[in-house]
TIVO-2410 file (N, C-alpha, C; in nm, 3 decimals):
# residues 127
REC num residu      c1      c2      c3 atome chaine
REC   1      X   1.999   0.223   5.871     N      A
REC   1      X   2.119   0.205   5.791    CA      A
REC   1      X   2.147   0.058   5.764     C      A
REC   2      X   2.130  -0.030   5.877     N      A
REC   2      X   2.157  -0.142   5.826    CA      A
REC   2      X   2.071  -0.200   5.732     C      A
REC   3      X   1.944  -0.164   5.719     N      A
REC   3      X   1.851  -0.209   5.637    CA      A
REC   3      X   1.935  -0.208   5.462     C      A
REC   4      X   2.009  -0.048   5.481     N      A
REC   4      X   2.018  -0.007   5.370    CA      A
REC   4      X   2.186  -0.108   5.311     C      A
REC   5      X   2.237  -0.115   5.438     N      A
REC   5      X   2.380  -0.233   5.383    CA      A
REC   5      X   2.374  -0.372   5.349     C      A
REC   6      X   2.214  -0.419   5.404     N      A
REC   6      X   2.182  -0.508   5.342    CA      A
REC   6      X   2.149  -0.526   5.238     C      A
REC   7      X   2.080  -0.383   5.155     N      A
REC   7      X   2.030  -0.432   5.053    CA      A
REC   7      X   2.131  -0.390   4.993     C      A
REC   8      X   2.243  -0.352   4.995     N      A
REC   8      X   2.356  -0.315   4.906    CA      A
REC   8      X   2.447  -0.436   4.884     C      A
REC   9      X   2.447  -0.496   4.977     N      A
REC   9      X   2.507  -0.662   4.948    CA      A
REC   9      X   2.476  -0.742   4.886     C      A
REC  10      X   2.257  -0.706   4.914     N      A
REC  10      X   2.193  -0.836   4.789    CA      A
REC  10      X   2.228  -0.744   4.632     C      A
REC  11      X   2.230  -0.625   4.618     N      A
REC  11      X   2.268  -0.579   4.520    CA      A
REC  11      X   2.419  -0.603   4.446     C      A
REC  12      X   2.491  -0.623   4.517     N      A
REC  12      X   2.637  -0.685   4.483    CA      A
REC  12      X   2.615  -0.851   4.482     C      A
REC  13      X   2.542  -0.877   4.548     N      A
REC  13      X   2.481  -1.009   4.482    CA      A
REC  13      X   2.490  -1.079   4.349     C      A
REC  14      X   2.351  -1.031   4.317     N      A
REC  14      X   2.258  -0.963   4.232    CA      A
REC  14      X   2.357  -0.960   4.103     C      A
REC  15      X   2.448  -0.863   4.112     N      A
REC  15      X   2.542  -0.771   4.037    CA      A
REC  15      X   2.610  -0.931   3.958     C      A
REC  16      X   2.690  -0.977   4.121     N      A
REC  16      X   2.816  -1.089   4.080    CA      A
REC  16      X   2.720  -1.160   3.978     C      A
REC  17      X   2.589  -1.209   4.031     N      A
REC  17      X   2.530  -1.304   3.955    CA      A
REC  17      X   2.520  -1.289   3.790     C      A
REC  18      X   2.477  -1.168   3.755     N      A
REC  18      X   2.444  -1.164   3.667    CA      A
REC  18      X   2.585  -1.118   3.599     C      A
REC  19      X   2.706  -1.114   3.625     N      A
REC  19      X   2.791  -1.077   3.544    CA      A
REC  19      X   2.862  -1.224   3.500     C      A
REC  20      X   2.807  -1.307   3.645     N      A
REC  20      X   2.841  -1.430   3.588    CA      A
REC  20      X   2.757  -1.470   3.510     C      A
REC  21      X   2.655  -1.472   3.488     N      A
REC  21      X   2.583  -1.549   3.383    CA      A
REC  21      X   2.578  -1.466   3.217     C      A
REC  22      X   2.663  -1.353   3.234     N      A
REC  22      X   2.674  -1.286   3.124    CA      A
REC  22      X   2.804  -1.326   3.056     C      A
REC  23      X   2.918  -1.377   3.170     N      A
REC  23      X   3.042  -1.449   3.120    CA      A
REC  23      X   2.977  -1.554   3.044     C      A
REC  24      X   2.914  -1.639   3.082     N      A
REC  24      X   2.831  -1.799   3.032    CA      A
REC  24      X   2.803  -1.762   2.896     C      A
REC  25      X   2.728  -1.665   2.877     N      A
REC  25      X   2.618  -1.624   2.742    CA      A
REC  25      X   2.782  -1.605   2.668     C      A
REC  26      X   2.883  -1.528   2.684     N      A
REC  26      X   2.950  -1.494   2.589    CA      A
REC  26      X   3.027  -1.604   2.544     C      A
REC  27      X   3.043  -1.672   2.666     N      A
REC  27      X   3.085  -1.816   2.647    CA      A
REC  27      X   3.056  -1.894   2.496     C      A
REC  28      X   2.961  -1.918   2.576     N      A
REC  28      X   2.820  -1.954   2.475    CA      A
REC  28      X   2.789  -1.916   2.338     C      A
REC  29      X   2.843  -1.810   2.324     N      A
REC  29      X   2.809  -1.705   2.177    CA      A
REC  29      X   2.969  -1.706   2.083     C      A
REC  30      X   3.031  -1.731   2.176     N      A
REC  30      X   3.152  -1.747   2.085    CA      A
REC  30      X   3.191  -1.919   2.067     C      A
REC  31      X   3.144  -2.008   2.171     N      A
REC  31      X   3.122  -2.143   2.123    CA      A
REC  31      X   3.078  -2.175   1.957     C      A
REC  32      X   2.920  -2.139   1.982     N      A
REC  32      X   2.872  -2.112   1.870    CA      A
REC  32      X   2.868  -2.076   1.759     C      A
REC  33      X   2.963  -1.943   1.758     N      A
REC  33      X   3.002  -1.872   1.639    CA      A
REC  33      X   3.116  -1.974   1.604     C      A
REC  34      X   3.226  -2.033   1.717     N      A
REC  34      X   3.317  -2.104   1.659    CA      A
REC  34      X   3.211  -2.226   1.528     C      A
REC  35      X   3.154  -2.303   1.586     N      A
REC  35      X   3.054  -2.422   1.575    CA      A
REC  35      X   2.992  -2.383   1.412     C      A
REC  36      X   2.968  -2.255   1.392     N      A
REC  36      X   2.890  -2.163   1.286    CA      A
REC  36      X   3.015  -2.193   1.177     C      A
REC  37      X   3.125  -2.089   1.215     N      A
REC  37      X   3.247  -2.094   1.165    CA      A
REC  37      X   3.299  -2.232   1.039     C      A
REC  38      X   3.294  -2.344   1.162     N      A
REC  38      X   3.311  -2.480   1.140    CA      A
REC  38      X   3.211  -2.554   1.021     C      A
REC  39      X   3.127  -2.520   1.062     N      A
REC  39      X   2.982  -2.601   0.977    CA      A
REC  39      X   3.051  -2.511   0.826     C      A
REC  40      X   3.002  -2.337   0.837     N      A
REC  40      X   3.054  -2.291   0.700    CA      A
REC  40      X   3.174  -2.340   0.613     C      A
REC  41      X   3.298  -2.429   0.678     N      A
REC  41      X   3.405  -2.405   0.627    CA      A
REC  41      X   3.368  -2.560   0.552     C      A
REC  42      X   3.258  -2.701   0.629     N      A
REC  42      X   3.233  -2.793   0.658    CA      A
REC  42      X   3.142  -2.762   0.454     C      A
REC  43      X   3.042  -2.687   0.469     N      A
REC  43      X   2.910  -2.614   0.335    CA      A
REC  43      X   3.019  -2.582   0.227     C      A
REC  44      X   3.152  -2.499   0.241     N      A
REC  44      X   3.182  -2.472   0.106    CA      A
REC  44      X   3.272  -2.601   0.083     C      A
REC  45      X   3.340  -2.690   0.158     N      A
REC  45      X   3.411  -2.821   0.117    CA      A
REC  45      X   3.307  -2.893   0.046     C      A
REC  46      X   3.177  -2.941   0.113     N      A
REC  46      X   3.071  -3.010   0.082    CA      A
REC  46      X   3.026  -2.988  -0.095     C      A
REC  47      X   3.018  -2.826  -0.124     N      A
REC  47      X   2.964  -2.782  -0.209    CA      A
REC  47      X   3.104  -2.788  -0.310     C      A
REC  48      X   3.258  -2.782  -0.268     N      A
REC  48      X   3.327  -2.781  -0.393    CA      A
REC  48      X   3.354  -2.930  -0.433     C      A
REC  49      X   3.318  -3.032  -0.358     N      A
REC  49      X   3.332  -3.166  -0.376    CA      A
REC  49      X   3.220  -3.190  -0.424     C      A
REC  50      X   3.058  -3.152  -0.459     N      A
REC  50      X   2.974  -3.160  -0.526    CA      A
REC  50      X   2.970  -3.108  -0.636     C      A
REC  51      X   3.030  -3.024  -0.711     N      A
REC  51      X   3.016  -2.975  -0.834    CA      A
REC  51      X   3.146  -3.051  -0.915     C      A
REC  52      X   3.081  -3.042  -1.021     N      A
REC  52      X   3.185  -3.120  -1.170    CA      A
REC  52      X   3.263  -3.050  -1.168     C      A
REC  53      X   3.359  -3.154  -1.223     N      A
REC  53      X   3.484  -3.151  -1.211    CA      A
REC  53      X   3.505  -3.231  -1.372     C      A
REC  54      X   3.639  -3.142  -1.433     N      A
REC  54      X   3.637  -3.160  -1.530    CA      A
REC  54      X   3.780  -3.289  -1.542     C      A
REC  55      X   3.787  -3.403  -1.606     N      A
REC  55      X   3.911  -3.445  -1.621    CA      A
REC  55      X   3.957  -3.504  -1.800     C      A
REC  56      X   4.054  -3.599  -1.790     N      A
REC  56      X   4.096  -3.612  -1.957    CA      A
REC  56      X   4.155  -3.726  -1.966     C      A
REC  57      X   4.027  -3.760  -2.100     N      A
REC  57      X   4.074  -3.910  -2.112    CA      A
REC  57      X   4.077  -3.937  -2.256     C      A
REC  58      X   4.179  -4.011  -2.293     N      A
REC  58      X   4.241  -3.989  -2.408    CA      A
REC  58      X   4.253  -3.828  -2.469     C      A
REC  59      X   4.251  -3.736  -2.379     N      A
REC  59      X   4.304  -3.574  -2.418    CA      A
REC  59      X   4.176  -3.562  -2.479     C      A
REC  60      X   4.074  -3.601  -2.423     N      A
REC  60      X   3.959  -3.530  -2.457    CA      A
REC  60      X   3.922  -3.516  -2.285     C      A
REC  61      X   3.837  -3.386  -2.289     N      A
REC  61      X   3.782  -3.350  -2.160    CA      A
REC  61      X   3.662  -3.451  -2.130     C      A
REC  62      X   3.631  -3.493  -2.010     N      A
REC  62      X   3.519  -3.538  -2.000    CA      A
REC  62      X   3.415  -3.475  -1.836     C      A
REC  63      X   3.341  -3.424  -1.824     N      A
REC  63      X   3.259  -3.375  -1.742    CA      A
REC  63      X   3.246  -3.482  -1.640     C      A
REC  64      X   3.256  -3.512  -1.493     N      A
REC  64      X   3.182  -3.616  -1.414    CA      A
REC  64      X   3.124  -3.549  -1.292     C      A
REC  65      X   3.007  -3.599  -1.239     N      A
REC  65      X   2.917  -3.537  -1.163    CA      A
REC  65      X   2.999  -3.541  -1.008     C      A
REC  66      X   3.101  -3.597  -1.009     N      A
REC  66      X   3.107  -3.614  -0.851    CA      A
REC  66      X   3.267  -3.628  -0.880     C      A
REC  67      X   3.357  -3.587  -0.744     N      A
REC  67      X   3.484  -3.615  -0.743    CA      A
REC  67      X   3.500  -3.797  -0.677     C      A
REC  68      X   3.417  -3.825  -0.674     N      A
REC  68      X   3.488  -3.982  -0.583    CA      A
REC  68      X   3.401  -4.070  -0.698     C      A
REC  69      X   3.465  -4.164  -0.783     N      A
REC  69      X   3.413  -4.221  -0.907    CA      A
REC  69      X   3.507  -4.387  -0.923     C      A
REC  70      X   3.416  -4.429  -0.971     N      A
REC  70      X   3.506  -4.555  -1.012    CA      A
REC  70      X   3.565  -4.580  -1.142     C      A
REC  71      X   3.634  -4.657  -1.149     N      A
REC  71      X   3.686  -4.645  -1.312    CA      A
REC  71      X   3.592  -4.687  -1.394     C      A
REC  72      X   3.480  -4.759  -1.375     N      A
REC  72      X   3.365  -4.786  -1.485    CA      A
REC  72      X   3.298  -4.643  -1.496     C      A
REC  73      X   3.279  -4.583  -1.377     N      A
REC  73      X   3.240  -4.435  -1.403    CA      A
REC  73      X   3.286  -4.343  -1.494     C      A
REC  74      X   3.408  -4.357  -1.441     N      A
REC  74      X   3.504  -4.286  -1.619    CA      A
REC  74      X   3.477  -4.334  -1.687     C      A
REC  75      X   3.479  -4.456  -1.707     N      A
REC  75      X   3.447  -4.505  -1.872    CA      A
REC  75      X   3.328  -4.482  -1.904     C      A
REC  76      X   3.237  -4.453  -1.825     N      A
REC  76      X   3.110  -4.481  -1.862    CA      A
REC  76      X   3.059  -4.320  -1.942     C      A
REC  77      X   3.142  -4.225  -1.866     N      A
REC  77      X   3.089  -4.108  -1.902    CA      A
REC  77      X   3.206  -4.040  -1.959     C      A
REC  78      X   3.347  -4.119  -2.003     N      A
REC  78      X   3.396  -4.067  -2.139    CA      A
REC  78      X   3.281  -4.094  -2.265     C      A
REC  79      X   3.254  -4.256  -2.252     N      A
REC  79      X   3.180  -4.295  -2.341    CA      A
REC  79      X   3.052  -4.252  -2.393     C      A
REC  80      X   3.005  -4.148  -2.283     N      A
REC  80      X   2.866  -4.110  -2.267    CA      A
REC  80      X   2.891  -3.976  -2.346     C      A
REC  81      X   3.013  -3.937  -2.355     N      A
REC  81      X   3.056  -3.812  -2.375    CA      A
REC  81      X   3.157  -3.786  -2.492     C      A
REC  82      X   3.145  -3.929  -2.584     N      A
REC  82      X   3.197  -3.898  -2.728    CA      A
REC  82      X   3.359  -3.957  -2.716     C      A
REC  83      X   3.419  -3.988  -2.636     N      A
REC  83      X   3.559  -4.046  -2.646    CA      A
REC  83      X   3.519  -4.183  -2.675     C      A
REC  84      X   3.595  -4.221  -2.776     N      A
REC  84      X   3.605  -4.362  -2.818    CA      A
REC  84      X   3.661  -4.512  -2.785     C      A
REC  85      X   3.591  -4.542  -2.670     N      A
REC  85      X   3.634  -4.616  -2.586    CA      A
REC  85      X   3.531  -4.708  -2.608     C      A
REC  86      X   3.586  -4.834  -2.547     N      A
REC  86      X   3.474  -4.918  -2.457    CA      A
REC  86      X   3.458  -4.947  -2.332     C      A
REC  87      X   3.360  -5.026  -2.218     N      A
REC  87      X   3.371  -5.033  -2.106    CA      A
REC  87      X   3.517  -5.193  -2.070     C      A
REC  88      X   3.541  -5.215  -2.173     N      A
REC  88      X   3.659  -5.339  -2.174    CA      A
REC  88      X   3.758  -5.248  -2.173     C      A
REC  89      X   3.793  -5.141  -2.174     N      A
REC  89      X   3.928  -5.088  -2.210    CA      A
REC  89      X   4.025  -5.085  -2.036     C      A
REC  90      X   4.110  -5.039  -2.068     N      A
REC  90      X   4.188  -5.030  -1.922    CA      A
REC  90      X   4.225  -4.897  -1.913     C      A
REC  91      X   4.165  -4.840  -1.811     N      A
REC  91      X   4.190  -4.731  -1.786    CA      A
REC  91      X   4.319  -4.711  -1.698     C      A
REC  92      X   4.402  -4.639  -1.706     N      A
REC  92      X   4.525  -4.573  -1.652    CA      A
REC  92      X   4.496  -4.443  -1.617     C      A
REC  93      X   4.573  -4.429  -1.501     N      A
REC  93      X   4.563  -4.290  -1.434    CA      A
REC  93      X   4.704  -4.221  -1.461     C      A
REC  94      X   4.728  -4.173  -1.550     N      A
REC  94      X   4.858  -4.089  -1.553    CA      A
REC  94      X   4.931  -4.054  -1.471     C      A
REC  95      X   5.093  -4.060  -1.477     N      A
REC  95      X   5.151  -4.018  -1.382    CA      A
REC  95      X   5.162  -3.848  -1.331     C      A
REC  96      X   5.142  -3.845  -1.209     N      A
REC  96      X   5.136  -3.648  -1.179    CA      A
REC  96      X   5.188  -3.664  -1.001     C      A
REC  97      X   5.241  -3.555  -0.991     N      A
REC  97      X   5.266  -3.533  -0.866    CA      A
REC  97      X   5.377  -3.578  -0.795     C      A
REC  98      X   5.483  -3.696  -0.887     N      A
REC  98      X   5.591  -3.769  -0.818    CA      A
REC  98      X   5.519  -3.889  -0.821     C      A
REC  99      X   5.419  -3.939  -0.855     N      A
REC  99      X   5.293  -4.085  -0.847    CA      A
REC  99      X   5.381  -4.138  -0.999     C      A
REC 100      X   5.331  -4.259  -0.978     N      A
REC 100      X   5.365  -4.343  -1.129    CA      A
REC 100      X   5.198  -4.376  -1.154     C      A
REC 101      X   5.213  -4.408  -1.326     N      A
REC 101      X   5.105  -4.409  -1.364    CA      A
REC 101      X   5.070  -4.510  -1.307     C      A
REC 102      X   4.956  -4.546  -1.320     N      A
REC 102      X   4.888  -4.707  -1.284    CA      A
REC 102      X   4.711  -4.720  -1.341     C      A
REC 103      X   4.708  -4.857  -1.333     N      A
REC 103      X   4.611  -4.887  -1.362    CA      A
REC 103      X   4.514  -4.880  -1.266     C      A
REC 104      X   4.344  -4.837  -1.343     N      A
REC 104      X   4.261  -4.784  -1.221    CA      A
REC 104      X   4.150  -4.922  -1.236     C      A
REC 105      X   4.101  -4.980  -1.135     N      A
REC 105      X   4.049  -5.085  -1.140    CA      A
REC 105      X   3.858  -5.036  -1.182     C      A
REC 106      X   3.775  -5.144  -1.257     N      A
REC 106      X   3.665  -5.111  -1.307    CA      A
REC 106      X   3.587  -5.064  -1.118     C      A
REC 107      X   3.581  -5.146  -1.026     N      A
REC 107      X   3.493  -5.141  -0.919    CA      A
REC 107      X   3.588  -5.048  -0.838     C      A
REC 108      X   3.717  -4.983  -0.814     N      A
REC 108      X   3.821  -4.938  -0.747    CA      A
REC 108      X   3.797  -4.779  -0.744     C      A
REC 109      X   3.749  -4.735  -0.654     N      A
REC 109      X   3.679  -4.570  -0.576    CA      A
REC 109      X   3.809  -4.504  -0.586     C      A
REC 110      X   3.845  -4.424  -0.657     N      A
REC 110      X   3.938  -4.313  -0.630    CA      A
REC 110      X   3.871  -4.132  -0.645     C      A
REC 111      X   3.940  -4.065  -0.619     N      A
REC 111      X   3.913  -3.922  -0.622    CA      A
REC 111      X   3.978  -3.830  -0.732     C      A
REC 112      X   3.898  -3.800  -0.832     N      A
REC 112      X   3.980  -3.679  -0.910    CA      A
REC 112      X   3.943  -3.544  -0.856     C      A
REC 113      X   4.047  -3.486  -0.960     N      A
REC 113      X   4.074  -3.368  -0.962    CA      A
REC 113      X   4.065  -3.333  -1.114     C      A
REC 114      X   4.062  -3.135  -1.088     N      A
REC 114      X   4.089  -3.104  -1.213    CA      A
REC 114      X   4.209  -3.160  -1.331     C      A
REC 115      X   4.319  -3.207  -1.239     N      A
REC 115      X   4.429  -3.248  -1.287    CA      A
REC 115      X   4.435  -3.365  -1.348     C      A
REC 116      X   4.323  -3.453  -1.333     N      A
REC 116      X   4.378  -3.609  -1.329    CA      A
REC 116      X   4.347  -3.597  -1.467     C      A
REC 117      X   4.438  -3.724  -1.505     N      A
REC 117      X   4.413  -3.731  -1.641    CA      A
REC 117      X   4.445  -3.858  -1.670     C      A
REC 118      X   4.354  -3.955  -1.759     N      A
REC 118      X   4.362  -4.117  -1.781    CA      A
REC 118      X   4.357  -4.088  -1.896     C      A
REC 119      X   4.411  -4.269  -1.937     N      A
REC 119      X   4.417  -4.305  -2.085    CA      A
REC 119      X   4.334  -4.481  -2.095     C      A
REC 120      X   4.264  -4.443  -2.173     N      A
REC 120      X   4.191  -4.587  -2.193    CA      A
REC 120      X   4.239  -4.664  -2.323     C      A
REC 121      X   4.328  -4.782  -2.325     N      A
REC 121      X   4.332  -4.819  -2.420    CA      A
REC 121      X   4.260  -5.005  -2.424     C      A
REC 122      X   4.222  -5.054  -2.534     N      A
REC 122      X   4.190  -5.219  -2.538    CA      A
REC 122      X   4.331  -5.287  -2.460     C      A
REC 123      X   4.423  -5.242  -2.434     N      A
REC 123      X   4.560  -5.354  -2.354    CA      A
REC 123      X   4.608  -5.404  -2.427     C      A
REC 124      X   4.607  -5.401  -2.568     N      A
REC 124      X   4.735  -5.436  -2.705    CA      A
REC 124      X   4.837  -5.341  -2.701     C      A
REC 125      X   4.955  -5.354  -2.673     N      A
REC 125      X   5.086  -5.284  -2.717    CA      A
REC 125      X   5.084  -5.265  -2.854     C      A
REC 126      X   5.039  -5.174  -2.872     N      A
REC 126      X   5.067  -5.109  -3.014    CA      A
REC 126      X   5.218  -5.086  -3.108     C      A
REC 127      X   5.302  -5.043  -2.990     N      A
REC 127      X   5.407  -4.955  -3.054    CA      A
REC 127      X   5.529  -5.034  -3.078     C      A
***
């Protein structure tokens, strides 16, 4: 008999062990899935900040390959894209959101949106 209570102990052993190392794995599997989770949410930001984005300059649409652009970038690809501009003009970023308009600098990195919308004029007061 005692033979047999011994091996019922290494079997409760045995048992604890492996239920602990089955806690670990689930551990582990829901780490991961969090980590999975993360990266996916990480792929569709990545991918909606990579696709064009449409904005408007002088109320014409203009296509740009990337949301983070400089203002020569706008100009470059209104111009590329039939609005009648030059790369001398001054681009303005319209006012939206509670923002005042302002001027967007030629080397100066900002971020559009579908929303944004500039005006390029030569810097003569017309009116």
């Amino acid at each position: 008999m005692s033979g047999d209570t011994g091996r019922v102990h290494e079997d409760e052993e045995i048992v604890r062990e492996d239920e602990a190392r089955l806690r670990e794995d689930e551990r582990r599997v829901r780490e991961d899935a969090g980590q999975l989770a993360d990266d996916e949410v990480r792929l569709r930001e990545d991918e909606r900040r990579d696709k064009d984005v449409v904005i408007s300059v002088n109320r014409k649409s203009v296509t740009l390959d990337s949301r983070r652009v400089t203002g020569m970038d706008i100009k470059q690809a209104a111009i590329a894209q039939g609005v009648e501009i030059r790369e001398d003009f001054l681009l303005t970023f319209e006012a939206h959101g509670g923002k005042e308009a302002r001027v967007v600098g030629d080397d100066e990195m900002i971020t559009v949106t579908a929303h944004s919308v500039f005006t390029a004029n030569d810097g003569d007061d017309d009116s």
